[in-house]
C-alpha positions in Angstrom: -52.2 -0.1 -17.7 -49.3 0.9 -15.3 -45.9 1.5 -17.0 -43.2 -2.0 -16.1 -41.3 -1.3 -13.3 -37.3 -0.2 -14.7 -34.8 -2.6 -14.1 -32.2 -1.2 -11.5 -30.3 -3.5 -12.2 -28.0 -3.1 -15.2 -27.3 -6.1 -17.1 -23.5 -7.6 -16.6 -23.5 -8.3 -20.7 -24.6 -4.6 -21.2 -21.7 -3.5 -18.9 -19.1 -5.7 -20.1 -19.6 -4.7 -23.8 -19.8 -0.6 -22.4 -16.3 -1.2 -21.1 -13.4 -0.7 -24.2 -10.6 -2.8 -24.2 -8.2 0.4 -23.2 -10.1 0.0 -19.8 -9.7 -4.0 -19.4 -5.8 -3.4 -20.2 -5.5 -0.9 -17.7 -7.8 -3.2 -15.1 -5.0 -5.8 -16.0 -2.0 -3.4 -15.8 -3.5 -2.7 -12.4 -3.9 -6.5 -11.2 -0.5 -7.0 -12.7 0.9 -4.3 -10.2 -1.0 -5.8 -7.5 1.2 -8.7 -8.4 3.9 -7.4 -7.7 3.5 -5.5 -4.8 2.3 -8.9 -3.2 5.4 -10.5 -4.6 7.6 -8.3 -2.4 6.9 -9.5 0.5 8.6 -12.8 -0.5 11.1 -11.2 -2.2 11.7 -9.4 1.1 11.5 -12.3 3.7 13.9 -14.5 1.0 16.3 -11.1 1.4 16.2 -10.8 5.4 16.4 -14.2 5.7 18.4 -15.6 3.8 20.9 -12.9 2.9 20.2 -11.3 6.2 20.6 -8.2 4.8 19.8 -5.2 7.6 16.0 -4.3 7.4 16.6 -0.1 7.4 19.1 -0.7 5.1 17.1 -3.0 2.7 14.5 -0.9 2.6 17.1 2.8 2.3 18.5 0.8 -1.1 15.2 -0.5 -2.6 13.6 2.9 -2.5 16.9 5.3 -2.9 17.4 3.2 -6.4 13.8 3.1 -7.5 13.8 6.7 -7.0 16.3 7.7 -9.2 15.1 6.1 -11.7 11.4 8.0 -11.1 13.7 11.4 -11.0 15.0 10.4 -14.3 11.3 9.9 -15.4 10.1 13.5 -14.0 13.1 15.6 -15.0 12.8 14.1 -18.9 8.8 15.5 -18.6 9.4 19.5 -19.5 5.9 20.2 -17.6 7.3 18.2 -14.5 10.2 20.2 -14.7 8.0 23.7 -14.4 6.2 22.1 -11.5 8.9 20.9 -9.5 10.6 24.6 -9.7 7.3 26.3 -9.2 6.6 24.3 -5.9 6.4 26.5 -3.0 7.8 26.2 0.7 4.4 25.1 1.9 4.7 22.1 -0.7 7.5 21.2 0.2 6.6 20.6 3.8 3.9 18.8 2.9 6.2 16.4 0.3 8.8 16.1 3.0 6.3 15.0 5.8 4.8 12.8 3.4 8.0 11.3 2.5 8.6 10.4 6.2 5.7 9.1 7.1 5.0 6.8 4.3 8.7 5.8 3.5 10.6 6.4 6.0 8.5 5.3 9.4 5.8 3.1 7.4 8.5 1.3 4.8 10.9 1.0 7.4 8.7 -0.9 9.9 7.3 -2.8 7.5 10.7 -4.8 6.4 11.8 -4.8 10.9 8.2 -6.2 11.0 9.0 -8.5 8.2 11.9 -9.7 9.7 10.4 -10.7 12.9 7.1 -11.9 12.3 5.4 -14.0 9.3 4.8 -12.1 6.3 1.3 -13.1 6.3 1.0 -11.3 10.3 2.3 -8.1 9.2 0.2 -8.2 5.8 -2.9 -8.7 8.0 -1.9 -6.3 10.7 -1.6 -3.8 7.9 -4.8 -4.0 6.2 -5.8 -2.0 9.7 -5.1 1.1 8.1 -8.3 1.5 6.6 -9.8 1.3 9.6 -7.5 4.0 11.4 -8.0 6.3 8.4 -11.4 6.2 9.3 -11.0 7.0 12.8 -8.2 9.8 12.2 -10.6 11.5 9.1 -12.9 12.2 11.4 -10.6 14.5 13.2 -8.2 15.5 10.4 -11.0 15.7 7.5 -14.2 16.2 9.3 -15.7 12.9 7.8 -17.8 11.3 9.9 -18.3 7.4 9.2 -21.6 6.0 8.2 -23.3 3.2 10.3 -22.1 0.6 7.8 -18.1 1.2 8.2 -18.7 0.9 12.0 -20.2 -2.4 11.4 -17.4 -3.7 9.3 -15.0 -1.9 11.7 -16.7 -4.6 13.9 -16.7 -7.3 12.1 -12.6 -6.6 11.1 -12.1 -6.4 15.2 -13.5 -10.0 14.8 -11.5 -11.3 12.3 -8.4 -10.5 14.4 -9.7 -12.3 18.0 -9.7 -15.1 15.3 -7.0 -14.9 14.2 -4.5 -13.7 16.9 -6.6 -15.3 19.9 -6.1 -17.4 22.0 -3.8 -19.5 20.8 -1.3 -17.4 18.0 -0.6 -14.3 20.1 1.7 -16.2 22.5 4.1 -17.7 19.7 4.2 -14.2 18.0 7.5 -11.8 18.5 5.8 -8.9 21.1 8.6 -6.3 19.7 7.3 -7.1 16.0 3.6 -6.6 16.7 4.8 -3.3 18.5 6.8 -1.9 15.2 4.1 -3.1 12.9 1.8 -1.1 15.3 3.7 1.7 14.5 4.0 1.1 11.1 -0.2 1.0 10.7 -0.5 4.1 12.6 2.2 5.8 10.4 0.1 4.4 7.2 -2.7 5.8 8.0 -1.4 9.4 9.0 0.4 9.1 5.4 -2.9 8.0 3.7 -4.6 11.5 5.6 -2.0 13.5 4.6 -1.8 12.1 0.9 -5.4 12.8 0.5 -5.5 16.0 1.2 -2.0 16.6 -1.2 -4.4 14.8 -4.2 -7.2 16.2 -3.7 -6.1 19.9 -4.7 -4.9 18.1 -8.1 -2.5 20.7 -8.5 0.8 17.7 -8.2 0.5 14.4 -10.7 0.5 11.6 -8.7 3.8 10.4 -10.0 5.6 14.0 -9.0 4.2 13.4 -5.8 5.3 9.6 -5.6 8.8 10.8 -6.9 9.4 13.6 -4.6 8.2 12.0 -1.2 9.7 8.6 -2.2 13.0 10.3 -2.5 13.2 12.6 0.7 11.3 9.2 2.4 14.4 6.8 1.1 17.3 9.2 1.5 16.4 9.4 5.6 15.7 5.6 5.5 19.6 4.9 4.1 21.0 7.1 6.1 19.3 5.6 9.6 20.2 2.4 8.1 24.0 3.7 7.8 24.0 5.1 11.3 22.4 1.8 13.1 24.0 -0.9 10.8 26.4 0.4 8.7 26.9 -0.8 4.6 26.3 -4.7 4.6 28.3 -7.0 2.5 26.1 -7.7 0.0 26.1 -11.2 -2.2 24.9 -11.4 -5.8 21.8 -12.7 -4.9 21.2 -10.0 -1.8 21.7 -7.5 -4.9 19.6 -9.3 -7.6 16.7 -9.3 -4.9 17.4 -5.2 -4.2 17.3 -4.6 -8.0 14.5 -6.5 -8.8 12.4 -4.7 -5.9 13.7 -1.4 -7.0 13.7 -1.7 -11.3 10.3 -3.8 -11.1 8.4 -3.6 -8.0 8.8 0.0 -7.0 9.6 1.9 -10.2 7.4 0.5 -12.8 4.9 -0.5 -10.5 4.2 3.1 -9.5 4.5 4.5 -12.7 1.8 1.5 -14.2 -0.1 2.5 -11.1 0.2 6.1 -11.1 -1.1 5.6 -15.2 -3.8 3.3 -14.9 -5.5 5.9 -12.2 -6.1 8.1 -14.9 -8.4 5.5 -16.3 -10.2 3.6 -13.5 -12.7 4.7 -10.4 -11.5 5.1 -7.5 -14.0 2.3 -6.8 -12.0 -0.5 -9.2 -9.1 1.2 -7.4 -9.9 0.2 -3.9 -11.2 -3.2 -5.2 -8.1 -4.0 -7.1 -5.7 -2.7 -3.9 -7.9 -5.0 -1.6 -7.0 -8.2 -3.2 -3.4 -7.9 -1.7 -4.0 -9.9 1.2 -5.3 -13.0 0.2 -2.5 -12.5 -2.6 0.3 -12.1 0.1 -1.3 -15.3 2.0 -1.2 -17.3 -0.8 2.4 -16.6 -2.2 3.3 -16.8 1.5 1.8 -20.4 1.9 3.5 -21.6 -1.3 7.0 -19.7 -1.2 7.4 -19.5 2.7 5.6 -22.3 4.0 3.7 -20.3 6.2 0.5 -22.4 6.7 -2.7 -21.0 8.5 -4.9 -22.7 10.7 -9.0 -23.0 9.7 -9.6 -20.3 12.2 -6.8 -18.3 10.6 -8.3 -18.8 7.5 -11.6 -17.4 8.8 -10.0 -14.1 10.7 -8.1 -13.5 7.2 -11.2 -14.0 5.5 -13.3 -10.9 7.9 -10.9 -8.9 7.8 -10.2 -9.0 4.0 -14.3 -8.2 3.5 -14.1 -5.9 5.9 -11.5 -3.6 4.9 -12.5 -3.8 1.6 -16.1 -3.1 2.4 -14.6 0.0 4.6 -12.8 1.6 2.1 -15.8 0.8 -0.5 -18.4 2.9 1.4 -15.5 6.0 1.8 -14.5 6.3 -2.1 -15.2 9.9 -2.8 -18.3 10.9 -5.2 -15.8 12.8 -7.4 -14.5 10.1 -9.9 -11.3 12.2 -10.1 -10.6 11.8 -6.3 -8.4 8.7 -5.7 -7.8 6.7 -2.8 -4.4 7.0 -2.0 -4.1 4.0 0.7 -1.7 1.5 0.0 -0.2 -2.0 2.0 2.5 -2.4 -0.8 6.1 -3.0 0.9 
């Protein structure tokens, strides 16, 4: 008699009671970060609207304050300390360009973006940068994508003639769509260049957050100062600056840069994903912005298809973590 064929697939009660509950908490730490990252782009959109507070300089205050308080975090950590004074020049290179890609180009564009187009545009516009992290890796990193990511580069592709054609493109600020452009392509450099800084795994992620976050935020104020100059700011402009910059920056990235330790880099890039449909939903409650069907339908491709994308690229090594990221 020939042996029963093994069941491939494992059972979901068998998984669920193999998981502890320190890993559900820090699945639900991560969700809850997700959260907030999504709730930022409200936050933001209530701050350039309503306050009108300068994008550059809304973006130089929310990051310069969030990253003192993550110095504060590193220089109390004695082993931080040693790493920090150990870096050499070569790391610091590498931190500083990091810095400005990621904060000041992609941060920065993201709130100008914000402030001339819907936030649920530049959130879709932004889930791109999977796909141009694909199509930089295979120059930068040598990684060559797999039949499937084309297809779901396709079916993304598709998703936006839904949803930008032909009737949206027209009504849309041409200026914004540029600077959000630039803002993807800047992403996606940053997510190249972040890789390659985590995958040595000689920084912690939050050293690296810390460091790049301030040199990024200290260029972003001051270009903000130049164009601009300091704003008058009302109690509320300030509440919505502290609030992105105590809760949304600085304890977001340090739950974020904590629950990595615990979690795949597969939950990682699944938990990230669900930003989007997050954003459109806060967006169609909070800022009345109300897609079409067919909007609904381009959202819907490309949400599936940048997950799937950055599904079928998560490293092997379950201590290799994506570092991409479409949080304002």
């Amino acid at each position: 008699m020939s042996k029963p064929e093994p069941n491939l697939i494992p059972d979901f009660r068998t998984v669920l009671r193999k998981r502890d509950k320190s890993h559900w908490f820090a699945v639900i730490q991560a969700f809850f970060v997700t959260i907030l990252w999504s709730s930022s782009w409200v936050i933001i959109k209530f701050g350039l609207n309503e306050e009108e507070i300068p994008p550059i300089i809304f973006a130089g205050l929310r990051y310069s304050l969030a990253s003192l308080i993550l110095i504060g975090i590193v220089l109390l950590n004695s082993n931080h300390r040693i790493v920090l004074k150990s870096l050499s020049t070569k790391w610091w290179m590498r931190l500083v360009g990091y810095g400005l890609l990621f904060y000041t180009i992609t941060q920065g564009t993201q709130f100008i973006g914000l402030s001339l187009l819907p936030a649920i545009t530049v959130s879709l516009l932004l889930n791109f940068t999977t796909i141009f992290v694909v199509i930089f890796a295979i120059y930068f990193l040598r990684e060559i994508p797999n039949i499937k990511q084309v297809i779901f580069i396709g079916l993304a592709l598709m998703g936006v003639y839904l949803y930008f054609f032909p009737t949206n493109l027209s009504d849309l600020n041409r200026l914004g769509l540029f600077i959000v452009f630039v803002g993807v392509l800047a992403n996606a450099l940053s997510s190249i260049l972040g890789r390659s800084i985590n995958k040595t795994q000689q920084l912690s992620p939050l050293v690296v957050t810390t460091v790049s976050m301030t040199i990024g935020s200290v260029f972003l104020l001051i270009s903000g100062l130049i164009v601009d100059g300091f704003p008058s700011l009302t109690s509320r402009g300030l509440f919505y600056i502290f609030w992105l910059s105590i809760l949304n920056t600085a304890l977001a990235f340090t739950i974020w840069n904590k629950v990595m330790q615990s979690l795949s880099a597969l939950e990682i890039t699944i938990i990230n994903s669900t930003m989007l449909p997050q954003i459109t939903i806060l967006a169609l409650i909070f800022l009345g912005e109300l897609p079409t069907p067919r909007d609904w339908l381009g959202i819907s491709l490309i949400f599936i298809s940048a997950l799937l994308i950055q599904i079928f690229r998560v490293p092997s090594n379950p201590g290799t973590k994506p570092v991409d990221s479409t949080n304002p």
